[in-house]
C-alpha positions as CSV (number, residue, x, y, z in Angstrom):
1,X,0.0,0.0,0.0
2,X,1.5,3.6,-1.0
3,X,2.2,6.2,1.4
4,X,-0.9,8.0,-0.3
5,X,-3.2,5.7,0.2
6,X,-2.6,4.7,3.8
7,X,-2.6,8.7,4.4
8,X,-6.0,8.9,2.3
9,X,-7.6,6.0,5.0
10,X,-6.8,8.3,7.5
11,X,-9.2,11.4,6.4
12,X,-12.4,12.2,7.5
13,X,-14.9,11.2,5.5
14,X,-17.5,14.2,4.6
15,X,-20.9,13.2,5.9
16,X,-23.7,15.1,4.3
17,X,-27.3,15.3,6.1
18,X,-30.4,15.0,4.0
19,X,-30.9,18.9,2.9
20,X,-27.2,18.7,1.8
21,X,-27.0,15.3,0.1
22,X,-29.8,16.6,-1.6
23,X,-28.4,20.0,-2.7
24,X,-25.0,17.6,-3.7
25,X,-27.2,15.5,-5.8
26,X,-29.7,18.1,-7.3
27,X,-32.5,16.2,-6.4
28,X,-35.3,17.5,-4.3
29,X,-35.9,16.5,-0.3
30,X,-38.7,14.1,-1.1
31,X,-37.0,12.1,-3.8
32,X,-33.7,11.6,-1.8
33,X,-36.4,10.2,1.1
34,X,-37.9,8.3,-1.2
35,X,-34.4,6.7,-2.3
36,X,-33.3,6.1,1.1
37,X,-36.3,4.4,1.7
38,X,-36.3,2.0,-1.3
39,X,-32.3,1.7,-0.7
40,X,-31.6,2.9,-3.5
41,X,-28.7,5.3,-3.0
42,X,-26.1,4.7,-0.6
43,X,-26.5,5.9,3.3
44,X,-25.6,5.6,6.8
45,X,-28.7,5.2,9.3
46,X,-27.4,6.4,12.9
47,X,-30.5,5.9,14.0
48,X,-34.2,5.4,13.3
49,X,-34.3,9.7,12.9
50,X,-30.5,10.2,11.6
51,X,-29.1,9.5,8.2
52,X,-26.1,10.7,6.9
53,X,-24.8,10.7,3.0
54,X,-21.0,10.3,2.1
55,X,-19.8,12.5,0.2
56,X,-17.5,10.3,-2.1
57,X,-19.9,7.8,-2.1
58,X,-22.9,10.1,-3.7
59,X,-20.4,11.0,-6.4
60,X,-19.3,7.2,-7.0
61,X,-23.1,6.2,-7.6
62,X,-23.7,9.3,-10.0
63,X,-20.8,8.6,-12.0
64,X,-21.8,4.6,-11.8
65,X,-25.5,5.5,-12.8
66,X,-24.1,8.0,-16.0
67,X,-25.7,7.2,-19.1
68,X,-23.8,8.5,-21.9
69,X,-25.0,10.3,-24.9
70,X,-26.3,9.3,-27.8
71,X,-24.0,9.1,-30.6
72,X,-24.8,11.9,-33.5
73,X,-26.4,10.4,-36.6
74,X,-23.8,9.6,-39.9
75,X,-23.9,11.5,-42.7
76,X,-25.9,8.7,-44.7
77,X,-28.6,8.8,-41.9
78,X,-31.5,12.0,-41.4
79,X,-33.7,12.8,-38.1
80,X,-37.3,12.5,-38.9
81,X,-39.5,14.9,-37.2
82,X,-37.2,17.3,-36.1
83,X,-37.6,21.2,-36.5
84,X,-38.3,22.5,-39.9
């Protein structure tokens, strides 16, 4: 294990509470709730009452949820119903 890495284990983690996991994610309140409650994003449970969000973790399962874009059409192929 590198120096960096040991050193890394050793930092905080940044816990977010709801309002700010859901400010991080650009979600509303209700929808991170609802999320929590159908497990669907990661979280800490305290307690019954007290969840907490990581941080690093929000940002892993965003970037493992991305869904890339479409590729543009070829020159051979047209978009029907577009514009006019």
């Amino acid at each position: 294990m590198t120096r960096a890495a040991r050193d890394a284990e050793h930092l905080p983690r940044r816990m977010l509470s709801y309002a700010e996991a859901a400010a991080h994610l650009g979600v509303k309140l209700g929808t991170l709730r609802s999320m929590v409650s159908r497990k669907e994003i990661p979280h800490v449970r305290l307690s019954a009452r007290l969840v907490l969000f990581d941080a690093a973790e929000l940002d892993r399962h965003l970037a493992a949820h991305a869904v890339p874009a479409a590729a543009p059409a070829g020159p051979g192929l047209r978009i029907v119903g577009g514009a006019k």
